[in-house]
C-alpha positions as CSV (number, residue, x, y, z in Angstrom):
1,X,0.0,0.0,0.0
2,X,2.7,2.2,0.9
3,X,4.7,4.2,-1.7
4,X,8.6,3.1,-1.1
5,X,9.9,6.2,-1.0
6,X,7.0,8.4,0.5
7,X,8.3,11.8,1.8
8,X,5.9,14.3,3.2
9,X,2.2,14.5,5.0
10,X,-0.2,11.9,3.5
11,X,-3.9,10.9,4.5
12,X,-3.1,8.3,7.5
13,X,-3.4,5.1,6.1
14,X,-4.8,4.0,9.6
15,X,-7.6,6.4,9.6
16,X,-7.1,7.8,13.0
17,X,-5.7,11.2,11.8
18,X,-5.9,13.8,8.7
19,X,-2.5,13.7,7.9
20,X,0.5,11.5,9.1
21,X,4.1,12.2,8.0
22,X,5.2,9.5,6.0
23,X,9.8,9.1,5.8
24,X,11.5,7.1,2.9
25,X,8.3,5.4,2.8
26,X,7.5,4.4,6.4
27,X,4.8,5.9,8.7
28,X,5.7,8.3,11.6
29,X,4.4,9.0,14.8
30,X,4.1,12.5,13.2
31,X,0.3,13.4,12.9
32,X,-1.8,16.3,11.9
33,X,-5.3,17.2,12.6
34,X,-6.7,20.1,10.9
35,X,-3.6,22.8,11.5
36,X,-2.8,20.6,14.5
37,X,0.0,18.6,14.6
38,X,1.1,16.4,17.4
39,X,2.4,12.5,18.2
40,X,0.5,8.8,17.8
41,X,2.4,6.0,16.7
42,X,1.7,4.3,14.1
43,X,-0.2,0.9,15.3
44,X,1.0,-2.6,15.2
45,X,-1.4,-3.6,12.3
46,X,-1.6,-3.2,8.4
47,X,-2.5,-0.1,6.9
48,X,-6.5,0.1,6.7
49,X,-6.6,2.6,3.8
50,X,-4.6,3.9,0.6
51,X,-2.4,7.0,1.4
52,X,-3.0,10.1,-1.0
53,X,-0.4,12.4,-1.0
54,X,-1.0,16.1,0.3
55,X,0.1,18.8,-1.7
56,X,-0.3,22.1,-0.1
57,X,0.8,25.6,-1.0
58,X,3.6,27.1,0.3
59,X,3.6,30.5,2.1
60,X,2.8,33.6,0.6
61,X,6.9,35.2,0.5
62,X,8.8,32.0,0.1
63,X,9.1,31.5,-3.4
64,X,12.9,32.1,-3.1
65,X,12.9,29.7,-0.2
66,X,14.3,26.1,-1.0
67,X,15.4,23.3,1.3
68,X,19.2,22.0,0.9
69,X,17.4,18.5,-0.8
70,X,15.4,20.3,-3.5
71,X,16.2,19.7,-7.2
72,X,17.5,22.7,-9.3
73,X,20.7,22.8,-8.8
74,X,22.9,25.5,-7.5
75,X,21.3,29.4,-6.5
76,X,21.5,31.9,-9.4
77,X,20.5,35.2,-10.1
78,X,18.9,36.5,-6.5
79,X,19.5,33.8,-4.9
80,X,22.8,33.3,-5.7
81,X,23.8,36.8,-4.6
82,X,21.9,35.7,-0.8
83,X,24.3,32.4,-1.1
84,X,27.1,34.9,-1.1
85,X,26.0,37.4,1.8
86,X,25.1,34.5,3.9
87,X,28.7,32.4,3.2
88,X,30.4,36.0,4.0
89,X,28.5,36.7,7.0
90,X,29.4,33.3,8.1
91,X,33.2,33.9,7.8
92,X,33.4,37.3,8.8
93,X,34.9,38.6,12.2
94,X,35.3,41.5,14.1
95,X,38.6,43.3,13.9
96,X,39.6,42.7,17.5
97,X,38.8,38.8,17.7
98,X,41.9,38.5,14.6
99,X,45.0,36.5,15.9
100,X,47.6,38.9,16.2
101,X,45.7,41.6,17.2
């Protein structure tokens, strides 16, 4: 019933919740109940129903957001000039925490 490689919030497959988080496939004690989220393992018994994946929008703003995983390939454009501020700003140090100073 399961997909192998499930990744995300499906239906539960054993009907107690809306949603349950499914991870390379496997069910999660991860559950969600309208925009309630909170912990149930899954049960010791076969999957009752067919998980459907759930596909939701993502926030209004964060269509420059992308998680480390995602396909695309490297940042360009806007998002490659954030890459650079951010790897700066991660390197950078005040004048008076140099060696020799």
């Amino acid at each position: 019933m399961a997909e192998e490689h499930a990744e995300g919030w499906y239906t539960d497959p054993y009907g107690r919740h809306e949603a349950r988080w499914m991870s390379r496939g496997e069910a999660t004690k991860l559950v969600r109940d309208g925009e309630v989220e909170s912990y149930d393992a899954p049960p010791d018994e076969a999957p009752s129903r067919e998980m459907t994946r759930i596909v939701t929008e993502p926030p209004a703003g964060s269509d420059g957001l992308r998680r480390a995983d995602d396909e695309g390939g490297p940042p360009t454009g806007n998002d490659a000039a954030g890459a650079a501020v951010m790897g700066a700003l991660t390197t950078w140090h005040r004048s008076d925490e140099r060696p020799g100073r």
